[in-house]
ZAROKE-154773 format. One record per residue: residue in three letters; x negated, y negated, z negated of N, C-alpha, C in turn. Coordinates in pm, whole numbers, always signed. Example, Ala and Ser with C-alpha at 12.3 -4.5 7.8 and 13.67 -1.06 7.14 Angstrom:
<atoms>
ATOM|code|n.px|n.py|n.pz|ca.px|ca.py|ca.pz|c.px|c.py|c.pz
ATOM|ALA|-1319|+569|-780|-1230|+450|-780|-1320|+330|-780
ATOM|SER|-1285|+225|-708|-1367|+106|-714|-1290|-3|-787
</atoms>
This chain:
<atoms>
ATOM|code|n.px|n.py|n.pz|ca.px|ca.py|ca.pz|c.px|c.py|c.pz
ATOM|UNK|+2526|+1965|-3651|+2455|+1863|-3574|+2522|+1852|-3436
ATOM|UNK|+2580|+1733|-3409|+2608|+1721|-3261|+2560|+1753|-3167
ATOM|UNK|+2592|+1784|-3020|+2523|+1841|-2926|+2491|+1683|-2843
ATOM|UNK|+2360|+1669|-2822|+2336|+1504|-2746|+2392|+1522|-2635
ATOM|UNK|+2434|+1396|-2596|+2503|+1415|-2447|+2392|+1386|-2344
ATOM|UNK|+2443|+1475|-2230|+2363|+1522|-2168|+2342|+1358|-2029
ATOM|UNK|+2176|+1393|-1990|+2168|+1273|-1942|+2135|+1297|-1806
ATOM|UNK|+2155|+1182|-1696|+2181|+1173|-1614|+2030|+1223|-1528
ATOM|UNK|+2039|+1275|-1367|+1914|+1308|-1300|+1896|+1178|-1242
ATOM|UNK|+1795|+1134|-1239|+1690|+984|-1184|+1696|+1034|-1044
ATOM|UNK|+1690|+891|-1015|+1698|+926|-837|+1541|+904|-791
ATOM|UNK|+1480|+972|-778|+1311|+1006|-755|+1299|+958|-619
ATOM|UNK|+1170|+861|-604|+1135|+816|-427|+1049|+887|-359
ATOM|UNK|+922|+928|-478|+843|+974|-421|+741|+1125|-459
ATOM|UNK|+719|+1219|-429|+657|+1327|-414|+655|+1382|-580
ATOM|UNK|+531|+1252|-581|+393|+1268|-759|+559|+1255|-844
ATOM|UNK|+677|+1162|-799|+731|+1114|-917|+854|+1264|-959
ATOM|UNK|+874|+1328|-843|+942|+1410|-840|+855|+1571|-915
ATOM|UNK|+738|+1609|-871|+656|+1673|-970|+642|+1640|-1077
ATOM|UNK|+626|+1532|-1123|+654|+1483|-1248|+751|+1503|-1339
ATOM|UNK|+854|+1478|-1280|+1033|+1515|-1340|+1005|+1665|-1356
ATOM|UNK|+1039|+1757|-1227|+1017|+1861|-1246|+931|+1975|-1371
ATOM|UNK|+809|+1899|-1398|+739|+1946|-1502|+811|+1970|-1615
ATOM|UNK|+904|+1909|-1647|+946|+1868|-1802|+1043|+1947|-1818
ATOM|UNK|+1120|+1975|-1955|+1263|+2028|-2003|+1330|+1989|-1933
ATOM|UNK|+1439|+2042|-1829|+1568|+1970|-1753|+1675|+2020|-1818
ATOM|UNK|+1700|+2081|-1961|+1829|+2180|-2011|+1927|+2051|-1993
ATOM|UNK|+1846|+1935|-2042|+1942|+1831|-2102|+1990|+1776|-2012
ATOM|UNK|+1980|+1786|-1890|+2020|+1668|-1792|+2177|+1762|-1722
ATOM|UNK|+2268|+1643|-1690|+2388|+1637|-1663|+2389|+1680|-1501
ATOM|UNK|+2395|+1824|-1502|+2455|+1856|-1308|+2542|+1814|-1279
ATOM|UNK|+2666|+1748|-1363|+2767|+1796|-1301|+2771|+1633|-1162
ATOM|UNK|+2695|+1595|-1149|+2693|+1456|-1056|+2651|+1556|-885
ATOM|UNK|+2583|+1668|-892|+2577|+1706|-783|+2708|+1795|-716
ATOM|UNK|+2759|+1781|-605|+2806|+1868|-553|+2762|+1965|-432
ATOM|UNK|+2815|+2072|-406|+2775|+2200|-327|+2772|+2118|-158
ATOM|UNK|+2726|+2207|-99|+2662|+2122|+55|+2631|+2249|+111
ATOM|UNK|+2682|+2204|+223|+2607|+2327|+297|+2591|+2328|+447
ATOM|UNK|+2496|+2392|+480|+2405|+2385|+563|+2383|+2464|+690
ATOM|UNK|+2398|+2421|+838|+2418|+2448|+944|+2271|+2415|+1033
ATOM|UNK|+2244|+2602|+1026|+2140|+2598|+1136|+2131|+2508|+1284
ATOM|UNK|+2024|+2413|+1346|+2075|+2382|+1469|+2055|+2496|+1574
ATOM|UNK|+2124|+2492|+1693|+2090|+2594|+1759|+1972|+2549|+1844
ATOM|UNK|+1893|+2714|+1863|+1773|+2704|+1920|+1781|+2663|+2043
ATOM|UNK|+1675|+2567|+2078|+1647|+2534|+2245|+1632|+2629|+2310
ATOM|UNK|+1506|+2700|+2306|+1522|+2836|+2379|+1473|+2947|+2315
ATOM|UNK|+1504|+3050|+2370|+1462|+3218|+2296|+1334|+3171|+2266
ATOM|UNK|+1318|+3277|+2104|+1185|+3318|+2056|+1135|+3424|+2133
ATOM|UNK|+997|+3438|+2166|+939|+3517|+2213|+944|+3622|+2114
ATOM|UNK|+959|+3746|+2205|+934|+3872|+2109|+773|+3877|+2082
ATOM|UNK|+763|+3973|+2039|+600|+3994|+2014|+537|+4102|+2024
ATOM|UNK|+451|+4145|+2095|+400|+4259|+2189|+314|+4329|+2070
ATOM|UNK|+356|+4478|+2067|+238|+4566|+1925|+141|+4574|+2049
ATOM|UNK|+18|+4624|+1935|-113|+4643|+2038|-153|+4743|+1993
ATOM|UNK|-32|+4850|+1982|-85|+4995|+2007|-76|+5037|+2152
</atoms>
């Protein structure tokens, strides 16, 4: 039996429609349309406060 070809990810607008997708079997759907990204903290405005124990 052939292997079905694998199908494409829907471009989702909104929240319900994206929970929706999510719910279901994704084995079948085709990654290879995403590529890797990556991601750059911005730098902080100013220091985090430390935080004082209250022993």
């Amino acid at each position: 039996m052939p292997k079905p070809s694998p199908k494409p990810v829907p471009i989702l607008t909104t929240d319900e429609a994206a929970e929706d997708f999510l719910d279901q079997d994704l084995s079948a759907l085709d990654f290879s349309q995403f590529k890797p990204m990556r991601f750059e903290p911005l730098p902080k405005s100013a220091p985090t406060p430390k935080r004082r124990s209250n022993s």
